[in-house]
N, C-alpha and C positions, 0 to 999 in steps of 0.2 A: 261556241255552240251554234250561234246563227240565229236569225229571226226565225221562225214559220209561222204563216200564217194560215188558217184553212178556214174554207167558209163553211157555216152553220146555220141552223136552222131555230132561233129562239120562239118560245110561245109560252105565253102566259097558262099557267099549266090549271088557275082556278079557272078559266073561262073553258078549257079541253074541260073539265067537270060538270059545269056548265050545262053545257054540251052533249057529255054523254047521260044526264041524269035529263036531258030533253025540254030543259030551259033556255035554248037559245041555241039557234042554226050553226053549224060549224063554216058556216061566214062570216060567223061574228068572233070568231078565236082570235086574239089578235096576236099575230105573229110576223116576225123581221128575219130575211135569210140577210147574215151580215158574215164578213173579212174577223176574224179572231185572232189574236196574237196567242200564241200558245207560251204562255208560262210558267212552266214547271217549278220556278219558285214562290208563284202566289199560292196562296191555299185554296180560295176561292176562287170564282168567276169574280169579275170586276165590269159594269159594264157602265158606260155613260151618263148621267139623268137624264139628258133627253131621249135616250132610247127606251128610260125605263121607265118615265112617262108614256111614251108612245105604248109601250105595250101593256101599260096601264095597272104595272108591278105597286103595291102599296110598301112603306114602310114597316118594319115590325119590329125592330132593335136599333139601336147604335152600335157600333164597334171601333176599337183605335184600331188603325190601318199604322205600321210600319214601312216606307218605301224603304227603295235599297239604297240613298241614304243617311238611312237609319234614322229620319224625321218622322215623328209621330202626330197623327192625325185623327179627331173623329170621324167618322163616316157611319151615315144610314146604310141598316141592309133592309134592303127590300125582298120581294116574293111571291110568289111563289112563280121558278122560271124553268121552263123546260128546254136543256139544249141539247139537239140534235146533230150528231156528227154520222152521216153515213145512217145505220141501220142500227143504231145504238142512241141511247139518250139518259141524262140522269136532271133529276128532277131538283132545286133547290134554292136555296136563297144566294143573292149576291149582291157584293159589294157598290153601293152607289157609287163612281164615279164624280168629277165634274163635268158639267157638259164638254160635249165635242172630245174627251177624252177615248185613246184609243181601249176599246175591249177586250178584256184578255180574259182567259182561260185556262183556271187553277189547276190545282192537285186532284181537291177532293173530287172533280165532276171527271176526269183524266181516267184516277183509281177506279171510281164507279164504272164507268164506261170501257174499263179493264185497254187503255189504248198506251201504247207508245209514241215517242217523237221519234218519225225519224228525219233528220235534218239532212240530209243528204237527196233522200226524194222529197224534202217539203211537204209535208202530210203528216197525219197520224194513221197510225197502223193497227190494228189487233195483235195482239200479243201473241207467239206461235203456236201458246200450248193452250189459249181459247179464242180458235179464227171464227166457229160461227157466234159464239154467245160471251158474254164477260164473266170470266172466274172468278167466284171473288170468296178470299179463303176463311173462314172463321174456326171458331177455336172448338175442340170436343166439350158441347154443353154437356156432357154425363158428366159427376160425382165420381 
C-alpha cells in the first residue's frame, strides 16, 4: 500500500470551547499543524506524549493498544483532540503514544471525516459520492 503522509491541523478542541463560550482569546487555542501517517489499520488517532502535552490533551481512560506484532500494551487516552484535514475535521480522543513516536491517523477520525487514501497521489481524498461534505450513513430509526 505505501506510506502516506499528510499534514494536519491538531487543536485541543476544550480550549476552541473555551474560546467560543468567551473565556479565553482564540490565541490561546493551543494547536500543532503536524506530518500524520495515515493508517488505516489503527482505529484511532495515536499521537506522541509530548505533542499531547504540548497541546495540553489530559488523560481520561487507559486502553490495551495491540501493535502489528501482535504485542499488547497499556496506553493512556487522552482528549479531547480536533484533527483537521483540509476542510473537514473530527473531534476525539486519542491514543497516547511514546514520546518522539511517529503520529498516525486511524479509522474512526478517516470514517468521520468520510476521506479516502489515495496512495498513488499521497493525500487523502473525499469520497466521490460526498466531495463537498462527509456522508455518513445510519440505519432507519423508525419501528
Amino acid at each position: 500500500m505505501g506510506k502516506v503522509k499528510v499534514e494536519v491541523n491538531l487543536e485541543n478542541a476544550e480550549d476552541r470551547i473555551l474560546y467560543l463560550r468567551k473565556y479565553i482569546p482564540e490565541t490561546q487555542i493551543r494547536s500543532e499543524k503536524v506530518q500524520i501517517l495515515v493508517d488505516s489499520g489503527a482505529i484511532m488517532t495515536v499521537l506522541p506524549q509530548d505533542l499531547v502535552e504540548k497541546l495540553g490533551l489530559r488523560e481520561v481512560k487507559k486502553a490495551v493498544v495491540t501493535y502489528a506484532d501482535e504485542r499488547k500494551e497499556e496506553r493512556p487516552v487522552a482528549g479531547i483532540v480536533t484533527v483537521r484535514v483540509g476542510d473537514r475535521f473530527s473531534t476525539g480522543n486519542c491514543i497516547v503514544g511514546p514520546p518522539n513516536s511517529i503520529p498516525l491517523l486511524g479509522q474512526i477520525p478517516l470514517e468521520e471525516m468520510d476521506l479516502l487514501v489515495d496512495c498513488s497521489g499521497q493525500r487523502l481524498i473525499p469520497r466521490p459520492e460526498s466531495p463537498y461534505l462527509p456522508l455518513i450513513e445510519i440505519k432507519n430509526l423508525r419501528k
